[in-house]
Every structure is written in C-alpha cells, then in structure tokens.
C-alpha positions as CSV (number, residue, x, y, z in Angstrom):
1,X,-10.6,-8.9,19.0
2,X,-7.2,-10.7,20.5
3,X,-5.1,-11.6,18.2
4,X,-2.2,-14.1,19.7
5,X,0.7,-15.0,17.5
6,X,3.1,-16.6,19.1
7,X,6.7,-14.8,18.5
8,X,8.5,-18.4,17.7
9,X,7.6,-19.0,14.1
10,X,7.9,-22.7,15.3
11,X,5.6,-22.8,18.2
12,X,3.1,-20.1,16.6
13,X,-0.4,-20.9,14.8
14,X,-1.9,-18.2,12.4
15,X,-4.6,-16.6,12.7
16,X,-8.2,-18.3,13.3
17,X,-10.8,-18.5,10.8
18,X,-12.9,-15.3,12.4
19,X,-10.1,-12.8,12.1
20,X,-10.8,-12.8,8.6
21,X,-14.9,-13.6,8.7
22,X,-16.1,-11.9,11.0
23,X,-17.5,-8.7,10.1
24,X,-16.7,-7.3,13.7
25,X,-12.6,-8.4,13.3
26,X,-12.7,-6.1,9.9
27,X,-14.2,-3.1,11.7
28,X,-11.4,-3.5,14.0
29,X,-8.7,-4.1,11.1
30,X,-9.9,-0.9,10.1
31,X,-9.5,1.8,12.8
32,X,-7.3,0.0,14.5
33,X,-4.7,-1.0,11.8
34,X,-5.8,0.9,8.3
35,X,-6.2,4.1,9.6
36,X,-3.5,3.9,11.7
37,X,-1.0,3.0,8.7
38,X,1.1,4.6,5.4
39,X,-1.2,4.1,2.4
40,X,0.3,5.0,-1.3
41,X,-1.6,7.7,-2.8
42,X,-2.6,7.0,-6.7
43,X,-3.8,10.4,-7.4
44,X,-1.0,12.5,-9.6
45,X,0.5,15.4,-7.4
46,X,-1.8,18.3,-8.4
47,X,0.5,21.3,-10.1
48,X,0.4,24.9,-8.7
49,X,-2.5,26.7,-7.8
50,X,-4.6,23.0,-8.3
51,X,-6.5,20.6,-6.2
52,X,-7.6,16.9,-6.3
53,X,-10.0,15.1,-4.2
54,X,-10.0,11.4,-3.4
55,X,-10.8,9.2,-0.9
56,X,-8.7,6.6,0.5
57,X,-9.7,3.1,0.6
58,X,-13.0,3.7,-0.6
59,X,-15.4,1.4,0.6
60,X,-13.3,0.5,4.4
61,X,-12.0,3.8,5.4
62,X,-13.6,5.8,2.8
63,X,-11.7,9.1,3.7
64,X,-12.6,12.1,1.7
65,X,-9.3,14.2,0.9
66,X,-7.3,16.5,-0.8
67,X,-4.1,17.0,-2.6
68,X,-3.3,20.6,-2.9
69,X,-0.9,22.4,-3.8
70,X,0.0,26.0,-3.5
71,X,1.6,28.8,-5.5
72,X,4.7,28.4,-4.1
73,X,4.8,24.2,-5.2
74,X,4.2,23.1,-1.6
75,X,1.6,19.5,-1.9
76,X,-0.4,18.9,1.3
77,X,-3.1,16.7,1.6
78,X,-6.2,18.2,3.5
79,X,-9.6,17.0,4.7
80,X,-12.2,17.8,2.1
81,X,-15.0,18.3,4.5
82,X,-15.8,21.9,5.5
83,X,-15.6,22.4,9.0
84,X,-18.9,24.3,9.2
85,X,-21.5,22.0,8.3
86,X,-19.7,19.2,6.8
87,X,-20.3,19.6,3.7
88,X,-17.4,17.6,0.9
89,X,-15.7,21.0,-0.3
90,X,-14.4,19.6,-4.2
91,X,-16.5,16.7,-6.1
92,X,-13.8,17.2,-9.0
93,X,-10.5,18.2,-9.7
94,X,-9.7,22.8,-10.4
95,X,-7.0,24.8,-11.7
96,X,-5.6,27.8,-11.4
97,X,-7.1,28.2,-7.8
98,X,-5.8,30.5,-5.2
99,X,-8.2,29.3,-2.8
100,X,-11.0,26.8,-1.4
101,X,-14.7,27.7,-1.3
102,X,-17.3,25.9,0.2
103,X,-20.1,25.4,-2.2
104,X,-22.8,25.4,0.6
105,X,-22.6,28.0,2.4
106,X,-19.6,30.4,1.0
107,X,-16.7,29.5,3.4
108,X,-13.2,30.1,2.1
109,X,-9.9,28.4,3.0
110,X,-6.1,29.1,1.5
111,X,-4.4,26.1,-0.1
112,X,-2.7,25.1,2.7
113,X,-6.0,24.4,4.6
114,X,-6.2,27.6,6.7
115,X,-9.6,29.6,7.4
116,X,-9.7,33.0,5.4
117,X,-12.8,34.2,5.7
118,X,-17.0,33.1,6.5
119,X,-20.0,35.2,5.3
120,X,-22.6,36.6,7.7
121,X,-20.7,35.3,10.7
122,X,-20.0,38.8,12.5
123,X,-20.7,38.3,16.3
124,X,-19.6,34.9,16.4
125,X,-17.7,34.5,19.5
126,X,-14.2,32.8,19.7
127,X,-14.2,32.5,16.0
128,X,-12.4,31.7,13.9
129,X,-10.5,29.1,16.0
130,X,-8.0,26.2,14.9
131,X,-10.9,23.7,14.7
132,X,-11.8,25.9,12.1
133,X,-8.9,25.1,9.5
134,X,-8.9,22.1,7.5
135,X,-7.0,19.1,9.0
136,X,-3.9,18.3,7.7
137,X,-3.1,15.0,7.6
138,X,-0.1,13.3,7.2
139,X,1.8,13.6,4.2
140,X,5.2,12.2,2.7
141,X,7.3,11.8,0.1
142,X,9.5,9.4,-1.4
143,X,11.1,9.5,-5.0
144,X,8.2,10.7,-6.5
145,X,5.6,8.3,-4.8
146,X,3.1,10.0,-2.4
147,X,1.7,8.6,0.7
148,X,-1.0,9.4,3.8
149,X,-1.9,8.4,6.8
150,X,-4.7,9.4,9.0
151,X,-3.2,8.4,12.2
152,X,-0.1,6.7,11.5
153,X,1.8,4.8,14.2
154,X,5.0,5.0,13.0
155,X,7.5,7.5,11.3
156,X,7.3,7.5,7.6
157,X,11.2,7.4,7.4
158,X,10.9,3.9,9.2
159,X,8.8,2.4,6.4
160,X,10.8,3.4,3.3
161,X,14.3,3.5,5.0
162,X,15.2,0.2,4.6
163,X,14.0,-0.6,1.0
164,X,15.8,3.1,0.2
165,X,19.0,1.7,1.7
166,X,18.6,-1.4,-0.1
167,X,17.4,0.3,-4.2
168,X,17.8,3.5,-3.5
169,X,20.6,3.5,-6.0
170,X,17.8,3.1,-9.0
171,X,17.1,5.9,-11.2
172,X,14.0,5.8,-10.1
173,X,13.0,9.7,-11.6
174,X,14.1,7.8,-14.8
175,X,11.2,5.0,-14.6
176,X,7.7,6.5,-16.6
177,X,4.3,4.6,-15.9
178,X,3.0,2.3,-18.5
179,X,-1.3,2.9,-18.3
180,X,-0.9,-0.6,-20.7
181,X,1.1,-2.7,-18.5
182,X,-1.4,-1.5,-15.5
183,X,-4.1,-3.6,-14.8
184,X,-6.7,-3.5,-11.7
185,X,-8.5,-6.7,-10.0
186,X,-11.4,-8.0,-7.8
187,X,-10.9,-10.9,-5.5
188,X,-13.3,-12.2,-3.7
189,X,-11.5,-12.6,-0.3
190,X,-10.4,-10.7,2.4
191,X,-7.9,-8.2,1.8
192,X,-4.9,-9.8,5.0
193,X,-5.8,-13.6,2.6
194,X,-4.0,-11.7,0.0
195,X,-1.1,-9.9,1.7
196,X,-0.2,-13.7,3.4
197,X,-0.5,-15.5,0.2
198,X,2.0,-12.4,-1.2
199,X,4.2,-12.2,1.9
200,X,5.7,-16.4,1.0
201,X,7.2,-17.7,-1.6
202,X,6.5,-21.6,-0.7
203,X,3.8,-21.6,-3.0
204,X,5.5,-20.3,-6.1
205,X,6.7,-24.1,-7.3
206,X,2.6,-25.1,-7.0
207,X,1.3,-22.1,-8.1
208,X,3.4,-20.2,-10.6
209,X,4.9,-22.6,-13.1
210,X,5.9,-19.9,-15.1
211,X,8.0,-17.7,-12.7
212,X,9.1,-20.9,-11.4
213,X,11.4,-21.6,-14.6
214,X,13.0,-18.3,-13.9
215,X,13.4,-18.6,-10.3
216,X,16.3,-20.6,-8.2
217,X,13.8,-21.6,-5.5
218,X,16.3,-23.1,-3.2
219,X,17.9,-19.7,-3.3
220,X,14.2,-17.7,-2.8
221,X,15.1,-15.4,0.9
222,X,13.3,-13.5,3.1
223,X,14.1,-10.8,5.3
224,X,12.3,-9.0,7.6
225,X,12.2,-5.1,9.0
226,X,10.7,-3.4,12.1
227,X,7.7,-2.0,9.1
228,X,8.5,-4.0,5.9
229,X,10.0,-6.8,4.1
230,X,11.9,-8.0,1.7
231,X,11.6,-11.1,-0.7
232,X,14.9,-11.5,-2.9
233,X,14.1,-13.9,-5.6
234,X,17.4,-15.5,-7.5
235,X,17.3,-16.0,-11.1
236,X,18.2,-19.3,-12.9
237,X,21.4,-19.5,-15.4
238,X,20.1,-17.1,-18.6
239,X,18.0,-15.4,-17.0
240,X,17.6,-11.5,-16.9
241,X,19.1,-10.4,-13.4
242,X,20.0,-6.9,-12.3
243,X,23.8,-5.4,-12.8
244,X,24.8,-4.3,-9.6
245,X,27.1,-1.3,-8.3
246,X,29.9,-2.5,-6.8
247,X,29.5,-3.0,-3.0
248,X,26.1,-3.5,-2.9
249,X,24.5,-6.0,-0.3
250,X,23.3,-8.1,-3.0
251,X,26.6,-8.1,-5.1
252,X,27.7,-11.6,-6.5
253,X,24.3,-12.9,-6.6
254,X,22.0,-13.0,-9.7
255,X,18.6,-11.3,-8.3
256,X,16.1,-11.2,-10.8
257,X,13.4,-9.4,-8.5
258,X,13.4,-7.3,-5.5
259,X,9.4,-8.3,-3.8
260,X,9.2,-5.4,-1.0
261,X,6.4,-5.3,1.1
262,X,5.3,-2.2,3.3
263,X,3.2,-2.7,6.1
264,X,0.3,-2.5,5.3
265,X,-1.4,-2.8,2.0
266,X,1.4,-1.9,-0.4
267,X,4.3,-3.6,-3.1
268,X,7.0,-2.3,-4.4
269,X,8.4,-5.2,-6.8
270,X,10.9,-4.1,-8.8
271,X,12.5,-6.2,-12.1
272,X,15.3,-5.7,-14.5
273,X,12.9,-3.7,-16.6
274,X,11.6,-1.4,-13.9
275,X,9.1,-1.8,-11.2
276,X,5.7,-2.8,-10.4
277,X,3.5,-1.9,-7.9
278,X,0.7,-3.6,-6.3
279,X,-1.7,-1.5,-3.8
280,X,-4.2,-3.4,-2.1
281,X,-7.4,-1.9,-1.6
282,X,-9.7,-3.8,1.7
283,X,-13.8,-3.1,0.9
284,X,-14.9,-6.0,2.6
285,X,-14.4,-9.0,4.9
286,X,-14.6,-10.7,1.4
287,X,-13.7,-8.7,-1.4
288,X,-10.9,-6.8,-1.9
289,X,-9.5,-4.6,-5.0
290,X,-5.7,-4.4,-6.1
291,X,-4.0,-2.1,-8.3
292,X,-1.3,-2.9,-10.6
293,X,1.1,0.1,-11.5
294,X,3.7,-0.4,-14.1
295,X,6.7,1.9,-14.0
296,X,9.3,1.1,-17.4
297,X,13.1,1.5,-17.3
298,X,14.7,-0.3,-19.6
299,X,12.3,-1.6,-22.4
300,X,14.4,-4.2,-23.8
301,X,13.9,-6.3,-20.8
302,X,10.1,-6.1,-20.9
303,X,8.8,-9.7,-20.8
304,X,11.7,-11.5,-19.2
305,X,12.3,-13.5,-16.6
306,X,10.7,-13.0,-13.1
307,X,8.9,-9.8,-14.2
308,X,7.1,-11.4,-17.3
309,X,3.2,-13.0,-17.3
310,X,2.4,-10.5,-14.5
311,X,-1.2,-10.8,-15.6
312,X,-1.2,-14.2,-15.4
313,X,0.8,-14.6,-12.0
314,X,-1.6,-12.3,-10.4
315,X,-4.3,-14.3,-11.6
316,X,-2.9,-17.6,-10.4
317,X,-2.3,-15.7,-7.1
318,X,-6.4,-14.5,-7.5
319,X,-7.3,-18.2,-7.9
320,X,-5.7,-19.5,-4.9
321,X,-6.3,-17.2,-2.6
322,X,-10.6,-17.3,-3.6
323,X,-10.0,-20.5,-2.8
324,X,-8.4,-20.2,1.0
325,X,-11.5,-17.8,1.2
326,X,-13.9,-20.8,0.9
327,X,-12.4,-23.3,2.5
328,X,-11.8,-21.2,5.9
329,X,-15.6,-20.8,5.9
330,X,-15.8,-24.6,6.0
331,X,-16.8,-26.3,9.4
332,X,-13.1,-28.4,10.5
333,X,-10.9,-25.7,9.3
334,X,-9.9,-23.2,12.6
335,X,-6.0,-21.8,12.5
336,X,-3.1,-23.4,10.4
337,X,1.0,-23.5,11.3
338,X,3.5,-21.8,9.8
339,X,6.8,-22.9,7.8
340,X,9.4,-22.1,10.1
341,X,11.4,-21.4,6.8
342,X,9.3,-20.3,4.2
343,X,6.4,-18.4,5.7
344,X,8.5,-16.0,7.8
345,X,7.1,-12.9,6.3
346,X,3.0,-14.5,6.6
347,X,4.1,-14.5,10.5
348,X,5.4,-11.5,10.6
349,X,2.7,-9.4,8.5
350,X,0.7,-11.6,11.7
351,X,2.8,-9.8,14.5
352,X,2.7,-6.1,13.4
353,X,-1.2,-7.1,13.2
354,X,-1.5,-8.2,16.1
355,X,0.3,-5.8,18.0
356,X,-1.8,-2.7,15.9
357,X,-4.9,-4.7,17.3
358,X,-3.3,-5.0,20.6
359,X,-3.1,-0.8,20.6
C-alpha cells in the first residue's frame, strides 16, 4: 500500500478510509512499521540467573521472546524458539538457572543465547554454527523502562533523546508503580485511529470536559521530533503545575502535563504526581488493546488537575474513537484534512508512516 501525505500540513489530506480497513494495509502496518519499531517491554527485568518469556504484540506480531539475565546481571532479550526444530524453549517464567534447555529434544544454550551443547549430534558436519545460537534482538534501556525491537529502523538513543533532554531531570528511580491506578482496555478500532485521536489536542474542549477545566487550551502546544513528540498542556490559575529547575526550557510557564509520544505505539505522560503510561497494543484492523501503567511520585498530588479522572478520560477517548471506526466504514466518507494548527502531531505520526511503508 502507498501511502501519500503531503509534507504541507495545509495542502495535505489524511489517510484514506482503506489504510485503516483493509486487512491487507494492516499486514503491511505490521512488518513494515511494527516490527520495524521500539516497543516498551511490560515484563519486570528477570533477576540473576532467571528468565521470562513473552511475546510482543500478541495477536499482530506475536513474537515469542525472552528476557534473560545472567549471573553476572547482564538482561538480553533472546528468541524463545530453539533453533533445531522450533520448538518455544520456556512456557513460564525459572529461577536460579544457569542455562537454557530445550524441552524437546535436550538442546542447551547459556543465558546469553549461545549454543553449549546438543545430544546425539556427533558427526554433524559444520556444526555448531552461528545460526545455531539464539537470536538476539535488540535491547535497550532507559531509566528503568525496557524496550525491543525486531528490526528497528532507527537508533534507540534517537527515540528517547529528546523527551530525556526535555524530563530527564525527574527522579524518575524515585517513581513506584501503582497495580491500582493501572487499568487495561479494549477498543474496538484500529490501533493508528487511536494514536491520531491521542497525537491532537483539538478535541479536548468536545471531548474532555473534565481536563478541559484544568487546561489553558489557548496555550495547549505541540512539538514535533525526527521519532517522537511532544504535547505541553498549560494549566489554568490554581491548578497543580510542575516546579521547575531553573533554566529549564519550560521555565515561567505553568505546565500541568508533559503528553510524549514515541513512535510508534507508546506514551509517556507525565503529571505533577508522577507519570502514566499508555502502550498500545494493534491485534486487529479493528480492535486494539491499551495498557495503562501508573508510576506515583508525589502522593499528595494524586487526583489533581490534568492527571485526575484518567479512567474516565480514556474512556471518553475509547468512545470517540469507536465511533470514527464506524463511520469511516460508511459509503461518502474517503480521507479528511488536517488543522494546520492543531493536528500537527496526527500529520506527522502520518509521515513517519508513510515513509516506514514507503521502505
């Protein structure tokens, strides 16, 4: 599928109504875009001499894999198919391991992926060779989140550099997850309906009456990066706000939420009372799961401004975007226009698409 987006916001239309129906445009999405991207990794990072398997975007990419770690404390994340017959190597997380076996047929790998050793193979010529380690696939880092990527097309430091430069001055290590304040959804559209209806804060006065009253919406910005961007959202007179060091880009202004976006499926929105993280999870060309992860600073602040009624502002954000779902599979809808000043970030989440698709 081409996917033309003109580069003048002005001039451009989004996309038509098959890039996000047609069951063919999603296959693409995926190899093309999804496994060629950063995805945040949920699973905890295992401890020494531990493993744990997961699979990425299950359902769309549906990636077996494995975190492990070694004695030393070194976290990789491996394949979890064995690379003689394919079999998945770990069905649950183990302890205390100092290496891999394959429960099929006996074949043994370190914790860094390498071959050690394969029963009853004596004679085998040209074995073992490299193709007979584990893969290794991408793995990264950054203050204390984990993320992998199959093929990704870009440097890792160019999707985080940008929002470190901009928060990196958070305590981050200091912020514990909340398993109450976490919450996971279903909506019933496709996954790119909900990054554009995330990526624009036009709709916030008609969708979000709540977060509206604590929002200066004439003051709402957005900014875009080469892999990310950046939504600064201005709180109203009495309303909780952030205390900023002193030469920060943001000092003088009263930001009650930092709404950062990495391309592709991932949020990092971050509140006077710590941060929350959305991960959006594609499983169909109509259905798509997101993750709410809830990471507490300061308590006092809980239920405040911008970063209160989460719940309910991701289920105002559920209901509209169900509804763009049915009403693009209506007969006199084909592509919209774009707000040259409030839909900046939609048209540029378009771009890097289109450019992916474009290889």
């Amino acid at each position: 599928m081409h996917l033309d987006i003109h580069a003048d916001i002005a001039r451009a239309q989004t996309p038509p109504v098959d890039f996000y129906t047609d069951p063919g445009a999603f296959a693409l999405l995926r190899e093309r875009v999804l496994a060629r991207s950063w995805h945040l990794v949920t699973e905890p990072t295992p401890p020494p001499g531990a493993v744990r398997p997961w699979n990425l975007l299950p359902g769309c990419l549906d990636e077996p894999l494995l975190l492990a770690t070694d004695q030393a404390g070194a976290t990789r994340c491996l394949s979890n198919v064995c690379t003689h017959r394919g079999t998945i190597l770990c069905d649950k997380p183990a302890d205390s391991l100092r290496a891999i076996r394959c429960p099929y047929h006996g074949r043994r790998f370190g914790l860094d992926g390498k071959f050690e050793h394969m029963p009853e193979f004596e004679g085998c010529a040209d074995f073992p060779a490299e193709s007979d380690n584990l893969a290794r696939v991408p793995f990264a880092q950054w203050r204390g989140f984990s993320f992998v990527g199959l093929r990704p097309a870009h440097d890792f430091a160019a999707l985080v550099g940008d929002m470190q430069a901009r928060v990196g001055w958070l305590p981050l290590e200091k912020f514990r997850h909340d398993p109450s304040r976490s919450r996971d959804y279903t909506v019933k559209a496709h996954w790119a309906l909900y990054i554009d209806n995330y990526l624009e804060g036009f709709h916030v006065p008609f969708v979000h009456p709540a977060l509206n009253k604590a929002l200066d919406y004439g003051e709402y910005t957005t900014e875009l990066f080469p892999h990310s961007s950046l939504q600064l959202g201005i709180a109203k007179p009495g309303e909780p706000c952030f205390d900023l060091p002193g030469g920060h880009p943001d000092s003088g202004k009263r930001v009650a939420a930092w709404y950062w976006w990495l391309f592709p499926c991932t949020m990092f929105n971050f509140y006077p009372w710590g941060l929350s993280v959305n991960l959006v999870l594609p499983v169909s060309p109509e259905l798509t799961r997101v993750e709410f992860r809830s990471y507490v600073w300061d308590e006092s602040k809980l239920d405040q401004g911008a970063g209160a009624g989460l719940d309910q502002t991701q289920r105002e954000d559920e209901a509209v975007v169900e509804a763009v779902q049915r009403g693009i599979k209506g007969r006199f809808y084909k592509r919209g226009r774009y707000s040259p000043t409030r839909e900046t970030g939609t048209h540029h989440f378009h771009r890097l698409m289109a450019a992916m698709l474009a290889g």
